[in-house]
C-alpha positions in Angstrom: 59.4 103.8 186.9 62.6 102.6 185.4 63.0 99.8 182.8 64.8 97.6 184.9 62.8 98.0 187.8 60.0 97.0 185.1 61.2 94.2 184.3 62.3 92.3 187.4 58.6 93.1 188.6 56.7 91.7 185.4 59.3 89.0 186.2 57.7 88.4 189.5 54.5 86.4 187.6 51.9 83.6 186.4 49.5 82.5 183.2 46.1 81.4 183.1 43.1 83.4 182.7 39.9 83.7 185.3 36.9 85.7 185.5 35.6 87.9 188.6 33.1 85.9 189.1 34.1 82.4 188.3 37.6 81.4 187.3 38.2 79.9 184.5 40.6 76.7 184.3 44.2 77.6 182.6 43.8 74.1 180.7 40.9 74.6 179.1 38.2 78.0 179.0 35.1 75.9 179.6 36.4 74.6 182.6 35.8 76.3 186.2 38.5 76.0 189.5 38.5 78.3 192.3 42.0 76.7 193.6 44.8 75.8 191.2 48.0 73.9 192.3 50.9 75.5 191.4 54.6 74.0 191.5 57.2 75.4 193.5 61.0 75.2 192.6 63.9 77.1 195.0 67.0 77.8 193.2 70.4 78.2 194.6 72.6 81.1 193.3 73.6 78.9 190.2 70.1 78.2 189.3 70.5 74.6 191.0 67.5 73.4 192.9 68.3 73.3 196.3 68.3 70.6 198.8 65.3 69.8 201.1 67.4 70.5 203.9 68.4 73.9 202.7 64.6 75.1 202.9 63.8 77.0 205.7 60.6 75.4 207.3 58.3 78.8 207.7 59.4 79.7 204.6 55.6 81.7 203.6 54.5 83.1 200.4 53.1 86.8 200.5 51.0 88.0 198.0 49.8 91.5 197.5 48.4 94.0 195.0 49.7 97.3 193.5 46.9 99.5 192.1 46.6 100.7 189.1 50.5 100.0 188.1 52.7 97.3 186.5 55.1 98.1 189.0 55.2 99.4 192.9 54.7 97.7 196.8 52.0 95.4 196.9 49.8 95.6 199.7 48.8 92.3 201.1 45.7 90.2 200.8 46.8 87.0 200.8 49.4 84.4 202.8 50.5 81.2 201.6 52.5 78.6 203.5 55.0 77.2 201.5 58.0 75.7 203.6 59.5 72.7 202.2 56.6 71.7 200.1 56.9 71.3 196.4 53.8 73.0 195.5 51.2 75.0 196.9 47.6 76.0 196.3 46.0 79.0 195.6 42.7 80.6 196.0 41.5 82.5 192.6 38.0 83.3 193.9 39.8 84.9 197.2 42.3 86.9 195.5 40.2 88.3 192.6 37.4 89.2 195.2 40.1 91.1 197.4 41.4 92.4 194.2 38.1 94.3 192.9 38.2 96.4 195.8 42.0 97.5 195.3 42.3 98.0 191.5 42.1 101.8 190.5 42.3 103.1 187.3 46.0 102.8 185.4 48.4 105.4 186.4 51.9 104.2 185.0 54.3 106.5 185.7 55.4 108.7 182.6 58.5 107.8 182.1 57.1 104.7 180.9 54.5 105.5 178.7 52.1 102.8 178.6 48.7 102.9 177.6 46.0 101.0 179.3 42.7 101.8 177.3 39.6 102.2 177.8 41.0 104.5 180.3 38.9 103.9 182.6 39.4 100.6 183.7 40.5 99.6 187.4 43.7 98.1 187.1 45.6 95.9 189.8 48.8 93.8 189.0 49.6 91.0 192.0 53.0 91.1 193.5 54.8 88.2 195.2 57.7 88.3 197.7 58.3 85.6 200.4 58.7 86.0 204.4 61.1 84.3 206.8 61.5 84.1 210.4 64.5 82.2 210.8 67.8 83.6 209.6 68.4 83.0 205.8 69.3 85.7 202.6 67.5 88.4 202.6 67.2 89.1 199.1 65.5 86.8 197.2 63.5 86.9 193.9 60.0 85.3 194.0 57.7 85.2 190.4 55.4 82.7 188.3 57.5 81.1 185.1 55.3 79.3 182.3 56.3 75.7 182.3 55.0 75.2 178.7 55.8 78.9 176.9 59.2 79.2 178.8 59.1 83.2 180.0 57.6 84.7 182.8 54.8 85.4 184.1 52.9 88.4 185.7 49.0 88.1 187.4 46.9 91.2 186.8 43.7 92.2 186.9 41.1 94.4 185.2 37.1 95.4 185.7 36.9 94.8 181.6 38.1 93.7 178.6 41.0 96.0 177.9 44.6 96.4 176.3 47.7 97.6 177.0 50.1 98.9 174.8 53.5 101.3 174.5 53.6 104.6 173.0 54.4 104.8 169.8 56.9 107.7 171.0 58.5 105.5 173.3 61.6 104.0 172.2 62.1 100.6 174.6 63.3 97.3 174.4 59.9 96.3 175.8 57.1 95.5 173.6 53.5 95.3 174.6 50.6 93.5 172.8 48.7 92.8 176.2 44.8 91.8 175.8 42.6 91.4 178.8 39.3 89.7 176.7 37.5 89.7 179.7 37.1 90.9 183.2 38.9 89.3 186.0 42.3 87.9 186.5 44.8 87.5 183.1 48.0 86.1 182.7 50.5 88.5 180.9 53.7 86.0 179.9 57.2 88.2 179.3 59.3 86.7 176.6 62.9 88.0 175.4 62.8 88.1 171.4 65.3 87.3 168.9 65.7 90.6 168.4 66.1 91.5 172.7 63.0 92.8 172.7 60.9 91.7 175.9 57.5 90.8 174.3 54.5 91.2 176.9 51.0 89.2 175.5 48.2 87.6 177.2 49.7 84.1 178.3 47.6 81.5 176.5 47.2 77.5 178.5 49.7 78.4 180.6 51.5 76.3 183.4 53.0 78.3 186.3 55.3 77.3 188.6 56.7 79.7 191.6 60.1 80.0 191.2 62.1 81.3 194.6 65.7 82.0 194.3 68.6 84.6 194.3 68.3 87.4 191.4 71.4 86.8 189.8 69.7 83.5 189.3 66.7 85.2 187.4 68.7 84.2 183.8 69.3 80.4 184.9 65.8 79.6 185.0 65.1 78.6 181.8 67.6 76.3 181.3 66.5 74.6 184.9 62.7 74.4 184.6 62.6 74.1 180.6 64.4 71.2 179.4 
């Protein structure tokens, strides 16, 4: 898989952590919440929140899961209305139920090089993309941004505690230190470095909000959410 292609699919993301069983709050650990609300922002091609009116009214939120890969087509498990709402809700118990029967162990492409050990953990990372049946641009980027850590956001899960790294071989402008400390759903936040170096890590009390808007509007984001 190709770096860029990479990167505007860990774009697509989220932050909070949540076990298998029971997920856990992305406030505070102790606490437990099947459902979290989640802000939504749509962006025009200049990063400008658009109008009410501008929304499309069946605008819907698809969510799937690619197996055992960062990147790939998600298949999907889960629909979420969105439309002109500004946020939505959604269901961590359902999705990380659906998600323990599609995660398979990691299979990155090599061109990558990525490491996911122990090697035999079932993987899954969710994907988001949005649907439309009126008429309205086709092309539009849908991922999770962290309110509070400013960078983006990626939903994954695992069957274990596990952690994913880059060969030492591999020369990248992509850094991972990514630590699953438990089974179930993790956060994985994507920040760019002083040093350009996208940094992937566990996202820790993370605030996601859904950001919908055109790619070239990908690098306005943090100047509109973050200020």
């Amino acid at each position: 898989m190709k770096r860029d292609g990479v990167l505007v699919i860990i774009c697509a993301a989220m932050a909070a952590f949540v076990t298998a069983a029971r997920p856990a709050s992305f406030e505070k650990p102790g606490a437990m919440r099947g459902t979290i609300t989640v802000p939504v922002y749509l962006l025009d091609a200049g990063g400008k929140p658009l109008p009410a009116e501008a929304i499309p009214k069946d605008l819907t939120l698809q969510i799937g899961a690619i197996p055992g890969s960062l990147g790939g087509v998600g298949v999907p498990i889960q629909t979420v209305h969105i439309g002109r709402d500004k946020k939505i809700q959604l269901d961590l118990v359902d999705l990380s139920a659906k998600l323990v029967t599609r995660a398979t162990e990691f299979r990155e492409a090599d061109a990558t090089r990525l490491e996911l050990t122990p090697e035999a953990t079932r993987f899954a990372r969710v994907s988001t993309t949005v649907s439309l049946n009126s008429d309205a641009p086709a092309e539009l980027a849908v991922l999770f941004w962290d309110l509070r850590a400013n960078g983006s956001l990626s939903l994954l899960f695992c069957d274990r505690p596990c952690r994913l790294r880059a060969s030492s071989a591999w020369k990248s402008a992509d850094d991972f230190e990514f630590d699953a400390l438990s089974a179930g759903l993790v956060w994985m936040l994507t920040k760019r470095n002083r040093h350009l170096h996208f940094m992937h890590t566990r996202a820790v009390n993370a605030r996601p909000a859904l950001v919908i808007c055109p790619p070239g509007a990908i690098d306005k984001i943090a100047d509109t959410l973050v200020r």
